[in-house]
C-alpha positions as a Python dict, from the first residue, in 0.01 Angstrom:
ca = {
    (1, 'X'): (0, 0, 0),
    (2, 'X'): (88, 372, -33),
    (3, 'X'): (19, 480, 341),
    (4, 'X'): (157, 366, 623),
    (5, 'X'): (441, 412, 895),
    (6, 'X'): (739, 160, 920),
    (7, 'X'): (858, 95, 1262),
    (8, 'X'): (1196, -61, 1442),
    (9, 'X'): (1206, -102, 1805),
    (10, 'X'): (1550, -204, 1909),
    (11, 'X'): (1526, -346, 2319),
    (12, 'X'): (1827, -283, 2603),
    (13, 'X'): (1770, -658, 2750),
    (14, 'X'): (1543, -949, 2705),
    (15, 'X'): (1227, -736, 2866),
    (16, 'X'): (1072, -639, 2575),
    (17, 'X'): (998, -236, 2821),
    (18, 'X'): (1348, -197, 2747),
    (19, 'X'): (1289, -75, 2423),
    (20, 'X'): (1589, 171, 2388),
    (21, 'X'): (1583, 302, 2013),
    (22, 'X'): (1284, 392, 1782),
    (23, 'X'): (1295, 413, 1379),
    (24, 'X'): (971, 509, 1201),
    (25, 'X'): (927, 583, 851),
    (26, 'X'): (639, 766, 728),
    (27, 'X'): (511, 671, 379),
    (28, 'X'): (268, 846, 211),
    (29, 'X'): (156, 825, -134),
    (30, 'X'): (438, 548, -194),
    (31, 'X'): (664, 827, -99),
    (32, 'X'): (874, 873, 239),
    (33, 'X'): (752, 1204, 373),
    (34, 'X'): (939, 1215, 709),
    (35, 'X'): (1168, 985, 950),
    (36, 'X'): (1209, 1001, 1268),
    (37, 'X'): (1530, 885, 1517),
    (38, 'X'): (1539, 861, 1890),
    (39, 'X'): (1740, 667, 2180),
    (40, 'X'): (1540, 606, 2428),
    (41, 'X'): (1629, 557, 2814),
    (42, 'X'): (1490, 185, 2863),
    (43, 'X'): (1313, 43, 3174),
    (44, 'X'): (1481, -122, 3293),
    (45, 'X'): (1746, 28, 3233),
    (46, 'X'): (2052, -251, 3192),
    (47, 'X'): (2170, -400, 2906),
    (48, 'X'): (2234, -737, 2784),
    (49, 'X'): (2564, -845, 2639),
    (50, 'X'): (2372, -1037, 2295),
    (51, 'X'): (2142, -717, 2261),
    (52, 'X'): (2438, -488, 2263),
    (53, 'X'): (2628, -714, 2049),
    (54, 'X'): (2356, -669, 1795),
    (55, 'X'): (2265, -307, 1786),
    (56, 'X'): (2580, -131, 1912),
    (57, 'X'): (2411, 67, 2194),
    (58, 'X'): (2538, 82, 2601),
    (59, 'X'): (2384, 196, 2888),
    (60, 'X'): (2613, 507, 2863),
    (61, 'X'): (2440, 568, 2510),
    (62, 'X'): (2091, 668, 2661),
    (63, 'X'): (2137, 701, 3015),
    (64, 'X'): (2056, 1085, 2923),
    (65, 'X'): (1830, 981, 2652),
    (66, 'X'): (1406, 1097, 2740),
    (67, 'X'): (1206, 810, 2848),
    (68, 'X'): (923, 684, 2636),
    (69, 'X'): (660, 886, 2700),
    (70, 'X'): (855, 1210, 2607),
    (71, 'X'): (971, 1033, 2265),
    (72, 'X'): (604, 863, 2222),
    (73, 'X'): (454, 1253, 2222),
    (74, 'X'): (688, 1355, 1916),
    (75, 'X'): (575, 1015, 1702),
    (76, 'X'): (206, 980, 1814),
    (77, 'X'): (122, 1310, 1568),
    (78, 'X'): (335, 1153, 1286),
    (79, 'X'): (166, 824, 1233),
    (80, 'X'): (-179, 939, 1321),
    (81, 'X'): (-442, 753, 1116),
    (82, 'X'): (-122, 518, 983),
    (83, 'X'): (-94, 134, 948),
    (84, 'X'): (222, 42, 1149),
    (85, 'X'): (418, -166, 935),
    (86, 'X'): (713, -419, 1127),
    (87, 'X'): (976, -673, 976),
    (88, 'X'): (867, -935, 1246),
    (89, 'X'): (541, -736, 1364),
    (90, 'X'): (467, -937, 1665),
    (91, 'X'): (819, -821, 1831),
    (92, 'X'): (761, -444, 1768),
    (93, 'X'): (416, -475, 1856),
    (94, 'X'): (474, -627, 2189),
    (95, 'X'): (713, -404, 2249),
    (96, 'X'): (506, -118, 2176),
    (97, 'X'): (231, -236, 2419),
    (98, 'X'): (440, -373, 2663),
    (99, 'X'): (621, -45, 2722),
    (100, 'X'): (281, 147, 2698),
    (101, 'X'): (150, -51, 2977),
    (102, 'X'): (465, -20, 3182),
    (103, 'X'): (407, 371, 3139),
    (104, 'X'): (52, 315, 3220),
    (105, 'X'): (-56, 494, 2857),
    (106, 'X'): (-351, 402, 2694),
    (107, 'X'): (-233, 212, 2381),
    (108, 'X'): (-464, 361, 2065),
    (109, 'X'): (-451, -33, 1944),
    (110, 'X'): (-299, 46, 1652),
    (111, 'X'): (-293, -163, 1303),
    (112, 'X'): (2, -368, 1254),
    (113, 'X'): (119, -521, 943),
    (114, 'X'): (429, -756, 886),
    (115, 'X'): (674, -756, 628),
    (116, 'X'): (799, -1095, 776),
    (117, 'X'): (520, -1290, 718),
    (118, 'X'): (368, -1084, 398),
    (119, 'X'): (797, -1233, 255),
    (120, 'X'): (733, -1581, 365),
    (121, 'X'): (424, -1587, 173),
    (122, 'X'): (533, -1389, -123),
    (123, 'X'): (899, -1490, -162),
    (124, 'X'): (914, -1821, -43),
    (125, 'X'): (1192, -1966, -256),
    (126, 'X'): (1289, -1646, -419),
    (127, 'X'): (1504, -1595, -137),
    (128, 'X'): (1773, -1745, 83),
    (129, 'X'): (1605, -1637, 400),
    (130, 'X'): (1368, -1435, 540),
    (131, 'X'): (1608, -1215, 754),
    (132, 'X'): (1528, -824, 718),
    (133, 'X'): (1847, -696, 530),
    (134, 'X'): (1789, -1020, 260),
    (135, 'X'): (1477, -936, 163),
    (136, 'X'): (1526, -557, 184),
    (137, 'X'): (1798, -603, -96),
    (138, 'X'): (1584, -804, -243),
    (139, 'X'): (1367, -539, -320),
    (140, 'X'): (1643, -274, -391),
    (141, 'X'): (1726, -144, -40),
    (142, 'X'): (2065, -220, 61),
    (143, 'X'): (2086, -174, 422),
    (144, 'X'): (2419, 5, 552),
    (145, 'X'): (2362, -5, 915),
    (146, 'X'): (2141, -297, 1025),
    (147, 'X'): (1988, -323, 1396),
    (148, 'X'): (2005, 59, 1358),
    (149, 'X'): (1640, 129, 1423),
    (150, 'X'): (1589, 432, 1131),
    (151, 'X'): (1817, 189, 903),
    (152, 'X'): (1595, -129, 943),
    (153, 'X'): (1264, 103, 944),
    (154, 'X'): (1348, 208, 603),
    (155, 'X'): (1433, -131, 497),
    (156, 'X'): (1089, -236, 640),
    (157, 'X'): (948, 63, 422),
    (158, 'X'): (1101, -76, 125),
    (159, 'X'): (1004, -425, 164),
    (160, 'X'): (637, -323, 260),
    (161, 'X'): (609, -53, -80),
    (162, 'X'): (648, -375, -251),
    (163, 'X'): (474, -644, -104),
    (164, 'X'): (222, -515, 91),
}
């Protein structure tokens, strides 16, 4: 697959709304053309102690950050006509619907592909695990910032330019 845009959702809480950071990574022609980066304020907007403990980020990081529509409207024209490609697809696709609805957006249904499950199949025993930065090195991307939503889209982008 030479076309396609990776994407990392990384959520404030358990409510999978509360998206609060977006990575995508456009791919085209095996190549990464552009990236994108964005906090996100999350609805709702509190945090959970095990998702900060993951990905670093506070209430205090986005409380000024735009809300998802806003960020949504700078993305939408860069993965036009794109396969969405997600390390775990059905987290960062029900977040991406999820939050759409909660917005009250009409959700383009976009194509998702998963990295995840295109590993399990491919790698099974190759690997010790299945985890996002394992297989990422795996296929040459070391990751230097994981659960950092533009980090972990790139190692999605990786993982996807080979096995997908």
């Amino acid at each position: 697959m030479t076309d396609f845009a990776a994407i990392d959702f990384e959520t404030a809480n358990d409510n999978h709304t509360s998206v609060c950071a977006v990575g995508i990574v456009v791919v085209r022609g095996g190549e990464e053309q552009c990236s994108f980066y964005s906090l996100i304020h999350p609805t709702p907007n509190f945090y959970g102690y095990y998702n900060s403990r993951v990905h670093g980020l506070h209430k205090r990081d986005t409380q000024s950050a735009p809300r998802f529509p806003e960020v949504w409207a700078q993305v939408s024209p860069l993965i036009e006509g794109l396969p969405l490609v997600a390390h775990n697809k059905v987290f960062d696709e029900d977040c991406l619907k999820k939050v759409f609805a909660c917005y009250q957006m009409v959700y383009p249904d976009y194509k998702f592909l998963c990295t995840y499950n295109a590993s399990c199949k491919m790698l099974k025993g190759q690997v010790e695990n299945m985890q996002l930065h394992t297989v990422a090195a795996y296929c040459g991307y070391i990751m230097m910032h994981h659960h950092n939503a533009l980090d972990d889209a790139r190692a999605c982008a990786a993982i996807a330019k080979q096995l997908l």
